[in-house]
C-alpha positions as CSV (number, residue, x, y, z in Angstrom):
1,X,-129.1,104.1,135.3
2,X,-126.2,103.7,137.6
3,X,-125.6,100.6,140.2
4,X,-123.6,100.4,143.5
5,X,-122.4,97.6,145.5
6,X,-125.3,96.1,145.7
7,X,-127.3,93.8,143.2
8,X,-129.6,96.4,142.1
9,X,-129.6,98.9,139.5
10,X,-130.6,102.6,140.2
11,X,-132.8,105.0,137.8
12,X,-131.3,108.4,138.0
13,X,-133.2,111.7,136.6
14,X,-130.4,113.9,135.0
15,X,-133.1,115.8,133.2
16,X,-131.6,118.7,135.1
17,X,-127.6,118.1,135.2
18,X,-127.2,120.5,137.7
19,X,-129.6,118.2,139.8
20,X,-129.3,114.8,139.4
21,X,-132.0,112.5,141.7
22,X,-133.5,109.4,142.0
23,X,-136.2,108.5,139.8
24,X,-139.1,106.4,140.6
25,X,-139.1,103.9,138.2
26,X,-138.7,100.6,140.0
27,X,-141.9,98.6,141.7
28,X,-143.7,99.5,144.0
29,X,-141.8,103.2,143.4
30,X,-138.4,102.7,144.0
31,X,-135.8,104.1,142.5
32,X,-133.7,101.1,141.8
33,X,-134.4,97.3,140.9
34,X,-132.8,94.3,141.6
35,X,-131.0,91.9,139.1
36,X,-128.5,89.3,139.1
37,X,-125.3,89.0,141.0
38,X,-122.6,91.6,141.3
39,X,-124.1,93.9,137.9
40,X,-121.0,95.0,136.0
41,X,-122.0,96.4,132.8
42,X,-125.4,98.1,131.1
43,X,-126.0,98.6,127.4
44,X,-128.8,100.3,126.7
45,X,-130.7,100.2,123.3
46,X,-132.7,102.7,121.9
47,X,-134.2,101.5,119.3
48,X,-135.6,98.3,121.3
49,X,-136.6,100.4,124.7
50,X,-134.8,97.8,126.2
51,X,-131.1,97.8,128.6
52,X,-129.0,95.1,129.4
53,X,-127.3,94.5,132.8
54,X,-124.5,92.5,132.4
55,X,-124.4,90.2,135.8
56,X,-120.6,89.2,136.5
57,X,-120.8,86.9,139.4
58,X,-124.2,84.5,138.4
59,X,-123.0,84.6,134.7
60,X,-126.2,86.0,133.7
61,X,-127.5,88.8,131.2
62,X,-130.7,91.0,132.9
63,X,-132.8,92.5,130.3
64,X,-134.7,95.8,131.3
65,X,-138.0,97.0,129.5
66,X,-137.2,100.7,129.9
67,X,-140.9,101.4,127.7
68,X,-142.6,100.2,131.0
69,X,-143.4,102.2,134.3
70,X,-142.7,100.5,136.3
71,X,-139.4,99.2,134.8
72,X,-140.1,95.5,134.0
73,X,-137.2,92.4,133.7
């Protein structure tokens, strides 16, 4: 997972390192899915299946189901 200057958080496939690319986990096939304001931070939980996007600007905590395709919140 990986995020930008956007609200959104990106899946990336770095099955291959040599090739990193996006990966189709959001709805509707996306690559990337949309959480709180201005994401800073992800933790991401094995044992649980679960990540957690840390929103700076609305304060918030986004919780991810990573055991779901798509990528549930």
């Amino acid at each position: 997972m990986s995020w930008t200057n956007s609200d959104n958080v990106w899946f990336i496939d770095v099955s291959d390192t040599n090739n990193p690319k996006e990966a189709a986990l959001g709805e509707d096939g996306l690559s990337y899915l949309p959480v709180g304001y201005d994401p800073n931070a992800i933790l991401y939980e094995s044992a649980t299946d679960r990540a957690y996007v840390i929103d700076r600007t609305s304060h918030l905590v986004s919780v991810l189901d990573m055991s779901t395709t798509p990528v549930s919140i």
